[in-house]
Structure formats: C-alpha cells, structure tokens
C-alpha positions in Angstrom: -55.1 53.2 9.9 -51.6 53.2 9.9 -49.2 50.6 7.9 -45.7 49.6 7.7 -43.7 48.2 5.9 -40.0 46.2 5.5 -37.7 45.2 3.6 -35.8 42.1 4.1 -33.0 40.6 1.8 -32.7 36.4 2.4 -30.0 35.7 0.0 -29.2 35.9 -3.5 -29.5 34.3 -6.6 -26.5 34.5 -9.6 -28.9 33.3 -13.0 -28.2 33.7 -16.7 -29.0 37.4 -17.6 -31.0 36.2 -20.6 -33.2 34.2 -18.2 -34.1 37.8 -16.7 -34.4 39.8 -19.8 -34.4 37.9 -23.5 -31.5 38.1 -25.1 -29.1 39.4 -22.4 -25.6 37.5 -22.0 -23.7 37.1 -18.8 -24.8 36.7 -15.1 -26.3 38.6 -13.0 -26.7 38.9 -9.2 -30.0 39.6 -7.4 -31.8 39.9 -4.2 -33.9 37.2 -2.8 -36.5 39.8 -1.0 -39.2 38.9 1.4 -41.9 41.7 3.7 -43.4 42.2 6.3 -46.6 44.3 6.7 -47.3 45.3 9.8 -51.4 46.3 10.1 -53.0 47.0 13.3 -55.0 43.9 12.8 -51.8 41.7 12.1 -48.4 41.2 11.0 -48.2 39.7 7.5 -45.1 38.2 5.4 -45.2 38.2 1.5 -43.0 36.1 0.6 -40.5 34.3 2.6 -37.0 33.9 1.0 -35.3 30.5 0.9 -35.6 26.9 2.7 -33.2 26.2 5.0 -31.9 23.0 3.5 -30.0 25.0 0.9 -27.3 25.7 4.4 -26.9 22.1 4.4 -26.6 21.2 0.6 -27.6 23.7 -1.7 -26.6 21.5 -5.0 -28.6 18.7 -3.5 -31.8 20.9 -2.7 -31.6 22.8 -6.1 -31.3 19.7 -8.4 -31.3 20.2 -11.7 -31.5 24.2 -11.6 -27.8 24.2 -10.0 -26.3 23.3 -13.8 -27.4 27.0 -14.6 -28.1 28.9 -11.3 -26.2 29.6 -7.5 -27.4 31.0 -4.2 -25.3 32.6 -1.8 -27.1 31.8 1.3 -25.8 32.5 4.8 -26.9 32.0 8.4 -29.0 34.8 9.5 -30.4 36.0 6.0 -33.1 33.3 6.7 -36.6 34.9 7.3 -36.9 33.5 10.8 -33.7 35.4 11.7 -34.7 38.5 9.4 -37.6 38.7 11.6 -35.5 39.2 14.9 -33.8 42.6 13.9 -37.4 43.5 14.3 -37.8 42.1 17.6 -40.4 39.5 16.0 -40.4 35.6 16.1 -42.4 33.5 13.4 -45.1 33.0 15.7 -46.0 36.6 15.4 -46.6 36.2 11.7 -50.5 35.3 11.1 -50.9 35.2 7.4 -48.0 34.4 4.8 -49.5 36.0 1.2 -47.4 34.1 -1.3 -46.2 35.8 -4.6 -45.7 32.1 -6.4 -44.4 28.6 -5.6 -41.5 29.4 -6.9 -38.1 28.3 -4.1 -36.9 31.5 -3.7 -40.4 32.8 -2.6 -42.0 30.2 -0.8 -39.1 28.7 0.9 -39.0 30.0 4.0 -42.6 28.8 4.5 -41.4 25.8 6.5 -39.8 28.2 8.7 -43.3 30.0 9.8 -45.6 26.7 10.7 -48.5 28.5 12.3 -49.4 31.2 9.4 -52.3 31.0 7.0 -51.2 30.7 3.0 -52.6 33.0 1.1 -52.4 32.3 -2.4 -53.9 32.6 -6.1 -56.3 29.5 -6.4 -54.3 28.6 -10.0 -51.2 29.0 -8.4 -52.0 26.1 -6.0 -53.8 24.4 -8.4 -50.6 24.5 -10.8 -48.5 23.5 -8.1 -50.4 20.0 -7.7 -49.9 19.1 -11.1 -47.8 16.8 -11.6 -47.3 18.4 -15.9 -47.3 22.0 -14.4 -44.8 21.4 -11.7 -42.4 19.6 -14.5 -43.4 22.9 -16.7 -42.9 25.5 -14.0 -40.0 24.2 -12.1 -41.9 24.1 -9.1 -40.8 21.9 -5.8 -43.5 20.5 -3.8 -41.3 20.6 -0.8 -41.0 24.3 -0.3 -45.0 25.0 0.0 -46.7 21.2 0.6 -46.1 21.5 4.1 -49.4 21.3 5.9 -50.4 24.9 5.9 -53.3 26.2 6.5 -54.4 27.1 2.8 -56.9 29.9 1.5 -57.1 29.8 -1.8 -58.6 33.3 -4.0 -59.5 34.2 -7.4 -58.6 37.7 -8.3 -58.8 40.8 -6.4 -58.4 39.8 -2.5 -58.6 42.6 0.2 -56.6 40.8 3.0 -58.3 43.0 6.2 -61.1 44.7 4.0 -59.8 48.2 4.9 -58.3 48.6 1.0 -54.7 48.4 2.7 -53.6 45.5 2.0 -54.7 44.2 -1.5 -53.6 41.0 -3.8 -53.9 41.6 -7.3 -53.5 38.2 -9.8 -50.5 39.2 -12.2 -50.5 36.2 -14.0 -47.9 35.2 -16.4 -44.7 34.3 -15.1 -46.4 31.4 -13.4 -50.1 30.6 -13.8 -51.5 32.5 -10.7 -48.7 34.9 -9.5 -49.8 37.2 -7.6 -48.6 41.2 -6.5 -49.7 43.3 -3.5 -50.8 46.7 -3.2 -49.9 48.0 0.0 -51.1 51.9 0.9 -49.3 53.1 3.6 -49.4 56.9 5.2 -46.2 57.7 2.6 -48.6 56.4 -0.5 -48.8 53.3 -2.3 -46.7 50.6 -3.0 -46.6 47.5 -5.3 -44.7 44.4 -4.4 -44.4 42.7 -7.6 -42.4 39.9 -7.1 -41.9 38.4 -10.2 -44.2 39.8 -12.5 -41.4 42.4 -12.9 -38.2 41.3 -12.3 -36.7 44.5 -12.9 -36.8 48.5 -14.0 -36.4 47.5 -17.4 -38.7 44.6 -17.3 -41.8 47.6 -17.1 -40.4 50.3 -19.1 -39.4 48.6 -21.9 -41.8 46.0 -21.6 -38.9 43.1 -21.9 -39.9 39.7 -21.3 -37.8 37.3 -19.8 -36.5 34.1 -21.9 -39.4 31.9 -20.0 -42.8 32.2 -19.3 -45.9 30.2 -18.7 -47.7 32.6 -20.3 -46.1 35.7 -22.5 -49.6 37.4 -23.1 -50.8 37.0 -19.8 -47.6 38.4 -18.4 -47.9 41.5 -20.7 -51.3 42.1 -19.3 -49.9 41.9 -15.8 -47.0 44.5 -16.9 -50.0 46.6 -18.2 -51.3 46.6 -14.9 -48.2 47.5 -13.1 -47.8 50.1 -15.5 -51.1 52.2 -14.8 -50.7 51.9 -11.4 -47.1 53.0 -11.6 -48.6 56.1 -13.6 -51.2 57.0 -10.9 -48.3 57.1 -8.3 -47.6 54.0 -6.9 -44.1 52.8 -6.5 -43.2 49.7 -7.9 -40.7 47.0 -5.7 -39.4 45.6 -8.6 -38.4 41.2 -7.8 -35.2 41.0 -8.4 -33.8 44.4 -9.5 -30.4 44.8 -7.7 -29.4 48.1 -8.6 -33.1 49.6 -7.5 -33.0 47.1 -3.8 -29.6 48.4 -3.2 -31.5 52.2 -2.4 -34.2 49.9 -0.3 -33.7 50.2 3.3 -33.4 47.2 5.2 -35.2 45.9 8.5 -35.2 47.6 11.4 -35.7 50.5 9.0 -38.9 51.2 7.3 -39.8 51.1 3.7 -42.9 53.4 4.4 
C-alpha cells in the first residue's frame, strides 16, 4: 500500500538557544514544519503550523512569550495555502494527528474545520487544566475550537495497516506524541518535539524546560532504537537538517 509523504515549512520561530539545548547562548532560527500523509484511505496532516492571527498582531497573539521569542510569519506559509502547491484544499484533509498543543503545532487547526483531532488522551487532558496550561504555556485558543476530538492512550494505528502509527513520546509536554510513518522508501519518524534537533538524540541534550526530564529521556530512548533499526528521524526544529528536506510539491518519501 503505497504512502506519501510532505514536507511543509509554515514559518519560523527565533528562541533562546538555551531553550533548545541547556546551556546554549544566542538565538537560533528554526522551522515551524507541518505533513501531510497521503494513504489511500485518506489524506492526513500532523501538525499544522501557526494561527492566522499572528498576520494580524503577532505580539498581541503571543503574549507573554514575545518578551523572549519572534515568528517570521508570511502570507502563504499558512497550512491552508501550503496545501495548494499540492493541489489540495483543507477540506481534503480528514484526520489532523497532533504532535502537542503547543502554538506552533496546533495552530493552524482553526484553518482545517472539518478534520478529526487525533491526540494523546493526556495531552488533551493537560490542555484543560487550568495549572497545566499556566505550566506548559499552552493557549486554549489554538486547539479548543470545536473539533471533532479522539482521544488515545499509547500505541494508535491510524488505518490499522501498520502505516501510519502514533507512538506517546512523552516528556516535553505530558502526552506528546511522534509518528511512525513506513512508506515504500522505508521508515520515517516525525518527532516533533520530542527531538528538537540532531544533537538533541545523539548527545542526549535536554532542553532548558521540560514537563518531565525522565519521561523525555525515555522518549529519546525510543527515538533512538528506532533510529538504530533504520528509521529516519524528522528532527522538530532542526534547521540545518530541514534545509536538505524537500518541500511540497516534492516528496519526502
């Protein structure tokens, strides 16, 4: 059964190094990615970039988090219009598999009305609580917007061909999740942020923050062994490994 899949950049994001990798000084630049999986029995998003709200105020939408953080955010990086270079509108996409509630993964959610939500049960649990969403710098108006929601624990085969997998890589937020995608050119990991970058998983190098640092080394474990049996990792927010990624039209695998 064949399986696609693509790459598609919606913005970026300049953040403290350190908040990437302990320790680190500076800034650095990444990519805000998003995918699309394209199965026989349906076209699927993970992740879906940013909200477009940030075009009409982006120090208004980001709040407190612009005292430390910018996003370069322009007309046609949204994942609506990411979705035409591959002749597709939003109301092809059936299912939106969300990484975490996090802004720059869930955003463009409001821009995709009709898809299912597929998400880690303590993900969406987290992100109705009122401590967790203070803790986790969540914002209920990227991903409260009247979805419909299926909530799983765990292991979650999306078609129940083995193609299209969730796997909980908790850590960086209480239920992140990754996706194990096997295509015809082998297997892939979408990590989102479970491994922000190269380093992150060789060197085992934790960011400054974390909901949970041992549950996040767990999840790097993980992403590890599958690594070592082949797969290729898509690391979150690595820009010098995304600037080899080809972009939509063109295929990742």
């Amino acid at each position: 059964m064949s399986v696609s899949v693509y790459a598609m950049t919606c913005g970026w994001v300049t953040m403290p190094y350190g908040n990437l990798l302990r320790g680190e000084e500076g800034t650095l630049v990444v990519p805000v990615p998003a995918y699309l999986i394209d199965h026989p029995k349906g076209k699927v998003l993970f992740d879906t970039g940013l909200h477009l709200d940030i075009f009409q105020d982006k120090k208004e939408y980001l709040g407190k988090m612009a005292k430390w953080m910018d996003v370069t955010f322009h007309p046609g990086e949204e994942i609506g219009a990411r979705l035409g270079v591959l002749d597709l509108d939003v109301s092809n996409i059936e299912t939106i598999i969300v990484s975490h509630l996090h802004f720059d993964h869930c955003g463009g959610n409001a821009q995709v009305p009709n898809a299912r939500v597929v998400v880690q049960k303590a993900e969406w649990e987290a992100g109705h609580d009122p401590d967790l969403i203070h803790y986790n710098g969540y914002m209920t108006k990227d991903y409260d917007l009247g979805h419909d929601i299926r909530t799983i624990e765990g292991d979650y085969d999306l078609f129940g061909d083995k193609s299209v997998v969730c796997i909980p890589t908790h850590g960086h937020t209480p239920g992140h999740q990754s996706l194990i995608v096997r295509t015809e050119a082998g297997e892939i990991v979408l990590a989102g942020d479970a491994c922000y970058l190269r380093k992150t998983l060789e060197e085992m190098w934790l960011p400054r923050n974390v909901h949970d640092k041992d549950a996040m080394i767990a999840s790097l474990q993980r992403l590890a062994e599958l690594k070592r049996r082949g797969a290729r990792i898509f690391y979150g927010h690595d820009p010098e490994f995304w600037k080899d990624v080809p972009q939509a039209p063109a295929r990742v695998a």
